[in-house]
Residue, then its C-alpha position, 0 to 999 in steps of 0.5 A: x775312788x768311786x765304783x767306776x775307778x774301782x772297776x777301771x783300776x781292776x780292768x787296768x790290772x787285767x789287761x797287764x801289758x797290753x795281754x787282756x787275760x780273759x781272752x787267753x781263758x779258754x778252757x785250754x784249748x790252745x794248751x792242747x791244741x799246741x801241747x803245752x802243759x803246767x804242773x804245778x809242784x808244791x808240798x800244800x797240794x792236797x796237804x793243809x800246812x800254811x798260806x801256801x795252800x790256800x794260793x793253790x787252792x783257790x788258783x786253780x779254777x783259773x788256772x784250769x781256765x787256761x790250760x784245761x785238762x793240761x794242768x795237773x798238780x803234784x805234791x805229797x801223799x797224806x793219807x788223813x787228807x786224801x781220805x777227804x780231799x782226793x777223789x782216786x781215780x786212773x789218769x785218762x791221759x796216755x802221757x801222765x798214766x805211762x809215767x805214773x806206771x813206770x814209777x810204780x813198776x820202780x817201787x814207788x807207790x804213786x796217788x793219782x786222782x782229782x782234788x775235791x775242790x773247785x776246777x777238779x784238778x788232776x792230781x799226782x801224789x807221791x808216797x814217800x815212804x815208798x822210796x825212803x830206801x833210795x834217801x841214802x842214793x839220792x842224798x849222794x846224787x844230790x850232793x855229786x849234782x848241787x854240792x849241798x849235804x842233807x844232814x841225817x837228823x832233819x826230817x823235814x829235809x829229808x822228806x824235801x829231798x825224796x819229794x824232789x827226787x821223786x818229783x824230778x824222776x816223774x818230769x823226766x819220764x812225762x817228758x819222754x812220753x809227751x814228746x812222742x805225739x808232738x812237740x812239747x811245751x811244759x811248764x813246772x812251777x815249784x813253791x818254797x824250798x820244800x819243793x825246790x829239790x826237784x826244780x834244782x835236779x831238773x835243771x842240773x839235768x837239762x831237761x827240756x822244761x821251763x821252770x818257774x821258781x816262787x818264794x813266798x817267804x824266805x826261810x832266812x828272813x823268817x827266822x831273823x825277823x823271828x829273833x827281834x832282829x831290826x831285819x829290813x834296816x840291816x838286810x845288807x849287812x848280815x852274814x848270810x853263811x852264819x846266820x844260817x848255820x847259827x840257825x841250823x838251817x844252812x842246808x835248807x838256805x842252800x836248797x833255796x837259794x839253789x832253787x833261786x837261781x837254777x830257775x828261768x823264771x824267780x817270782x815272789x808275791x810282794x815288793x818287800x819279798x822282792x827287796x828280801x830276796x834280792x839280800x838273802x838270796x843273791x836273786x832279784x824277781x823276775x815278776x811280781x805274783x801277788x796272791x788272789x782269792x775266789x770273791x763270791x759275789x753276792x746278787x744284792x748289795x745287802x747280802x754281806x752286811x746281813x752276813x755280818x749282823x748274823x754272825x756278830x749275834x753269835x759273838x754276843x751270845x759267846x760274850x754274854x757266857x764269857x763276861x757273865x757276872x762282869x756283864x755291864x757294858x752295852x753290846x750296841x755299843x761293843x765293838x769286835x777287833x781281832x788278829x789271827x794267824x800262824x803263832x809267831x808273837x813278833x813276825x804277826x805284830x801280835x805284840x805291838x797288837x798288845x802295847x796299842x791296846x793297852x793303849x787304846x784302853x787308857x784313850x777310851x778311859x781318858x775321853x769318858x767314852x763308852x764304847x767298849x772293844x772285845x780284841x780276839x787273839x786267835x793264835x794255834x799253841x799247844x794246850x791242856x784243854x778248855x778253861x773252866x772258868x770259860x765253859x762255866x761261863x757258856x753254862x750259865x749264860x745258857x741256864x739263864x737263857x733256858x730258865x727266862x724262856x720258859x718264865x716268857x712262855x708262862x707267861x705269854x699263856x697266862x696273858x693269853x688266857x686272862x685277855x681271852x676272858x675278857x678282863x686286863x691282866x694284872x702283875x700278880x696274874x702275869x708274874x706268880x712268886x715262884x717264877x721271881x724266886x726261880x729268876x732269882x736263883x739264876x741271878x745268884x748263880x751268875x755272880x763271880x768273885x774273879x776275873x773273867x778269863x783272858x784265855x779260853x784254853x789251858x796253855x801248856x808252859x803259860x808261864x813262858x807264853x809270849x802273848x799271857x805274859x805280855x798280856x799280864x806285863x799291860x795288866x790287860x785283866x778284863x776288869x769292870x773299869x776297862x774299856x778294852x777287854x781281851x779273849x786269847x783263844x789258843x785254837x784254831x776256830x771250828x764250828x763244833x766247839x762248846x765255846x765258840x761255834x764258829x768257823x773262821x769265815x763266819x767269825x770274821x764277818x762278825x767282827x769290826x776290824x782286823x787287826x794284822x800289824x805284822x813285821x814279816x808278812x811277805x803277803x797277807x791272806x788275813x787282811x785280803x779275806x777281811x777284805x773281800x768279806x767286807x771287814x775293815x782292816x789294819x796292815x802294814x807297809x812291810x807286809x805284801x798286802x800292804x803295799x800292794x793296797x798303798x800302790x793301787x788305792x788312792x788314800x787306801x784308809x777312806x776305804x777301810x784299808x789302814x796302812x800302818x808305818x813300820x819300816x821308816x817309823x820306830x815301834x814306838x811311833x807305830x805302836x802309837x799310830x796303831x792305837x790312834x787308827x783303832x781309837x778313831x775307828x770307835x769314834x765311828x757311828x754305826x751309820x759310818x761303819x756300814x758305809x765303811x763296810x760297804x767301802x772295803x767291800x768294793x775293793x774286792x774285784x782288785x783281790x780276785x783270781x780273775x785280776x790278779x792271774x795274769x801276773x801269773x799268766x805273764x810269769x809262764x808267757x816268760x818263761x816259755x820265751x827264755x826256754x823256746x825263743x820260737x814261742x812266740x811265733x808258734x802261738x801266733x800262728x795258732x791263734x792266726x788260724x783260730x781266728x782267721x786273722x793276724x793277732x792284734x794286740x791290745x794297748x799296753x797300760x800300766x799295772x798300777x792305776x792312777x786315779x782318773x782326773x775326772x770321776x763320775x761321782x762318789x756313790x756313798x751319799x746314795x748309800x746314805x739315803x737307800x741302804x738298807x733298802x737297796x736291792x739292786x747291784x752296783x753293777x746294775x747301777x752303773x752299766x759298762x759303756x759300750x765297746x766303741x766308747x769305752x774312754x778306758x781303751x784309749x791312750x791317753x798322752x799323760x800316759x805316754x808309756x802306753x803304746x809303742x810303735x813299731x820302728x820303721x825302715x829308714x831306706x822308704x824311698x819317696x816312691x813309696x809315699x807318693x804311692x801311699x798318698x796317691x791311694x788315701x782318696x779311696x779311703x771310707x769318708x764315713x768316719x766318726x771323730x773318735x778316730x781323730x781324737x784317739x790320734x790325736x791323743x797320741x800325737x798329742x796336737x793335731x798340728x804335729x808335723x811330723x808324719x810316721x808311715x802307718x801300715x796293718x794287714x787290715x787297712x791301706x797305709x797313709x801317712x800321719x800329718x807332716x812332711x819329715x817322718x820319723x818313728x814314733x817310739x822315739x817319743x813314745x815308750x811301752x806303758x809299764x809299772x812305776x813301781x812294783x814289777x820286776x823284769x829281766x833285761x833278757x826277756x824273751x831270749x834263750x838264756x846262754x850257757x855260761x850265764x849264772x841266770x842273774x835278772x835285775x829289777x826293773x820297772x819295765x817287762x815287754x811283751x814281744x810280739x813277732x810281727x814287724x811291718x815289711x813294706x814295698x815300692x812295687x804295690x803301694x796299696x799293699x801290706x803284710x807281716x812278716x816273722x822275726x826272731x823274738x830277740x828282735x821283735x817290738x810292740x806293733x799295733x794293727x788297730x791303731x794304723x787301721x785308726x790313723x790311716x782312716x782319721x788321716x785319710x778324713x782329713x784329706x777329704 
């Protein structure tokens, strides 16, 4: 995959399903414009616990692309976290400000504000302990509605409990108001169980409110995967019921499961959560939303790499304190590896992240290599404070530094001095005694007799600690002979530490490689922001990241992307491959590593917020057709009289790239010869082609999934195509072959003999070559994912009564527009569009008529 791939695999994820999603950004307004509202609930707005905040956070400026002042989010109220995140200011709209002072006037203290973050966000944070008298009511209103029982001990679930009431309370009150000026549309998105009380209220209530419902990680799964469980092997086995009450969490399993189903729409953000979910959950996903990131894009190609040259300084200077006295190992030659992420020793691969190493250390040994690897381990644990053997070592390293600077300048002056006289300087003028003895004295305070540390901290219980005991058990101890030394920093990082300034960005673009061999990992930020910052990494085919890369890269690991296999090899096969991936790495020369790096970079543009919120954007489109079958016409209508002209929807193509037959050529030989030099920007070295000739927006016949015809009427009478061929000679003769291929691209010869009657409210009808006609969706469907989508059968139909909202998983999802073609046997020159009920409606393209009736009245010229 080349630059242009890249770029046409990011462009083939942003026009998901023939919705091309930059069009639907328009700062909301067409959520005001016909009052359609999202609030997005979750217990990691404006309050930093997990991954959770950081799929809010850096979704929100395209989010507020799409609904504008219409998007407000509602969470917890933190006080350590508002303090710094939360301008607090009175909601200026009449709807939000009316709710939020009716439950204050109840006695509930509500926050409202905007986040500090990018897209300035509304807020709506609701203090708990405000409404802790009512946990005794609500627990019996919760148990009288859903049948689940909250026991009195669990905090963290009595806090979820008054945060969902509190959220339900507020929806049903907005609700009230928003109504009052016209017709509504709300959408409310719950993230993880800690929301899903409020989503399971509102629904039991049947409040008018679409609701969405996203897992990021089951909490079942979590656990079980935390016990050295073989998870994915036995995922239809286990019983559910006694795992969770063996784990005491079968009340929080309840309210998740509950959520689950209550939802209109179920989402997760990866294909293994999806398959996870099916098992523990009893509901397969409606959608896939795969989580993005904000990518800064830098304006010269070498920006990034000077990034990494700058912060692996950093690191040198943080190994040359640490190794002091055992400090004989070239830092040219040193590579950084590193694992990071929430503490839990098997779930993060942290302890197949140990074996390999041990591993790698004996390749390197064995091969007589000199190439050094430093691995972090940058785990949060409880801890004493630093080590101090570890701030000795950064004092050392210091007094050596300061002592050689002030010997350099003494003698820089004395070179100056004798030069200036006119005479050559000699080594008992430039170098005096005391300056030998004073350098002395740093070099015998820089000698040790022990080890130097594998932990920069004092671990509280680092007798029982998971990662020093495995550590000790692979006697990884950083001695002289090892080639592979280890620093388990037990903190998370910060740019005012004594021991190693730096924040998590900066120490990511310093190291080499990542390493993320996770066993539960339903997504994997980790990986992704290794990624956009240009750092190759190391994954598995169990985390979401993963797949996600195996599905949408051709061979993911010449771009820096290793994919390790641990669902269908034993630990000891993919202990192994680890080592084998991290051994080749090191036998890459610093040449091949830039490029690498530039490699990896590029796959950036798939893991931007701007590709991936369509699934998102798709996820509300369902949504709103489940709960308001008449959606769909009401937003057709609006966007007919925004535009003055009836909606034509884009070609539908697969969400997952396929490599295209012919490249233009691989950029890496260029980078061979200008970088580092090269100032200009990939984009600026290959231009998009125009519109007119993009190859991209045609539809290719290998991928006959790509376009659907509307059916057409079987009663038109030979009236009607006599009228029609009559009226093809006052067609325009002046027409391009790009017209006849892209029909023919379709039809798939231009001697096809079939004929189909064509007809858009922007073109006269014709008829396609042939004498029999006959529909053409009956050779060709929708162009839909292979793998990795999920969709319900029912889409776009109100969900019955007496349904119990199951969904399967499917590898096609349709976007219905309501546009059918009506014809007449009175005026054959003549053509319009007339509504129908979602249920009933079909893909319709106006632009491919319009190109048919023109190619096909050519040939008849």
């Amino acid at each position: 995959m080349s630059i242009s791939k890249i770029k046409n695999a990011a462009k083939s994820l942003k026009t998901f399903q023939g919705i091309r999603f930059e069009k639907c950004l328009d700062n909301g307004e067409a959520a005001e414009q016909m009052n359609k509202w999202l609030l997005e609930v979750s217990w990691e707005v404006a309050n930093k616990v997990g991954g959770i905040y950081t799929v809010i956070r850096s979704k929100v400026p395209i989010t507020k692309k799409e609904y504008g002042n219409n998007y407000i989010c509602l969470g917890p109220y933190n006080d350590s976290f508002v303090k710094t995140e939360v301008e607090i200011s009175e909601p200026k709209t009449d709807a939000l400000r009316e709710a939020v002072n009716d439950m204050r006037r109840n006695g509930v203290n509500v926050v409202t504000g905007n986040w500090l973050i990018e897209g300035f966000p509304q807020v709506v944070l609701f203090d708990l302990s405000s409404a802790a008298n009512r946990l005794d009511g609500w627990k019996g209103d919760f148990f009288e509605h859903a049948h689940i029982g909250i026991p009195y001990f669990d905090r963290e679930s009595n806090d979820a409990l008054l945060f969902g009431f509190c959220v339900f309370w507020f929806i049903g009150i907005f609700l009230e108001h928003v109504k009052r000026i016209q017709k509504c549309y709300v959408i409310a998105h719950f993230h993880e169980w800690l929301a899903g009380v409020g989503l399971i209220m509102t629904r039991l209530r049947g409040y008018d409110c679409g609701l969405i419902f996203t897992t990021h990680a089951t909490l079942l799964g979590r656990y079980l995967c935390a016990g050295s469980t073989d998870f994915y092997n036995n995922l239809s086995f286990f019983n559910l019921d006694k795992e969770a009450g063996d784990r005491q969490i079968y009340h929080r399993y309840c309210i998740e499961r509950a959520a689950a189903s209550c939802a209109h729409v179920f989402t997760t953000v990866s294909k293994i959560t999806g398959i996870e979910s099916e098992f523990l959950l009893n509901k397969k996903p409606d959608i896939l939303t795969p989580n993005g990131l904000n990518v800064q894009t830098f304006a010269a190609l070498h920006e990034f790499q000077n990034l990494h040259a700058q912060n692996k300084e950093k690191l040198n200077a943080f190994v040359r304190g640490h190794f002091y006295g055992h400090y004989d190992f070239d830092l040219d030659k040193t590579l950084y590896f590193f694992i990071a992420g929430r503490y839990e020793f098997s779930n993060k691969g942290a302890d197949m992240f140990i074996e390999s190493l041990a591993r790698l250390n004996h390749m390197l040994k064995s091969s007589g290599s000199d190439v050094t690897i430093v691995a972090f381990m940058i785990f949060p644990t409880p801890t004493n404070n630093f080590n101090i053997e570890s701030l000795r070592g950064q004092s050392v390293a210091k007094m050596l530094r300061d002592t050689v600077h002030n010997v350099q300048s003494d003698i820089g002056k004395r070179l100056y001095e004798i030069c200036l006289k006119g005479h050559l300087p000699k080594a008992e003028q430039i170098l005096y005694s005391s300056d030998l003895i004073e350098l002395k004295k740093c070099i015998y305070a820089s000698q040790r007799s022990s080890l130097p540390p594998i932990c920069t901290h004092n671990v509280c219980d680092d007798v029982n600690d998971p990662i020093l005991n495995a550590l000790r058990r692979c006697q990884l101890f950083n001695a002289r002979t090892d080639r592979v030394k280890v620093i388990f920093h037990p903190e998370f990082l910060r740019s005012t530490s004594p021991l190693l300034p730096l924040e998590y960005e900066e120490f990511v673009r310093g190291c080499h490689l990542g390493v993320f061999p996770s066993y539960y990992e339903p997504w994997g930020y980790t990986p992704a922001e290794c990624t956009v910052m240009g750092v190759p990494n190391i994954s598995t085919n169990l985390s979401g990241f993963g797949c996600f890369m195996e599905e949408h890269v051709h061979e993911p690991e010449t771009y820096g992307i290793y994919v390790i296999d641990r669902r269908y090899k034993s630990a000891e096969e993919s202990c192994q491959q680890l080592a084998r991936y991290m051994f080749d790495f090191s036998l890459l020369t610093r040449r091949q590593r830039i490029i690498l790096r530039n490699r990896t970079e590029r796959l950036s543009e798939l893991l931007d917020w701007n590709t991936l919120g369509i699934y998102y954007y798709r996820a509300r489109q369902m949504v709103l057709q489940r709960t308001h079958p008449e959606f769909e016409e009401e937003q057709l209508k609006f966007t007919t009289q925004t535009f003055s002209a009836p909606s034509t929807p884009g070609v539908s193509r697969s969400s997952t790239p396929a490599p295209p037959e012919h490249d233009d050529g691989s950029d890496d030989e260029e980078e061979l010869e200008n970088f580092p030099h090269q100032k200009i920007h990939l984009d600026e070295k290959t231009p998009p082609p125009p519109p007119d000739t993009d190859e991209d927006e045609k539809p290719h016949l290998e991928r006959a999934d790509s376009v659907r015809l509307l059916p057409h009427r079987k009663d038109i009478t030979t009236t009607t195509i006599s009228a029609v061929s009559t009226h093809i000679s006052q067609l325009d003769t002046s027409l391009n072959d790009a017209n006849d291929d892209e029909v023919d691209a379709i039809t798939g010869s231009a001697q096809n003999q079939n004929s189909v009657y064509v007809s858009t409210s922007n073109s006269k009808p014709g008829l396609l070559p042939g004498a029999k006609t006959r529909a053409m969706n009956d050779e060709l469907n929708r162009g839909l994912p292979q793998h990795g989508a999920f969709s319900d059968p029912h889409d776009g139909q109100k969900e019955a009564p007496d349904t119990d909202g199951k969904s399967s998983i499917s590898t096609q999802i349709g976007l219905p527009i309501a546009n059918v073609v009506h014809q007449t046997t009175d005026k054959a020159d003549t053509s319009a569009f007339e509504p129908t009920s979602a249920s009933s409606v079909q893909y319709s393209s106006a632009f491919l008529g319009q190109q048919a009736a023109k190619s096909i009245g050519k040939e008849q010229l």
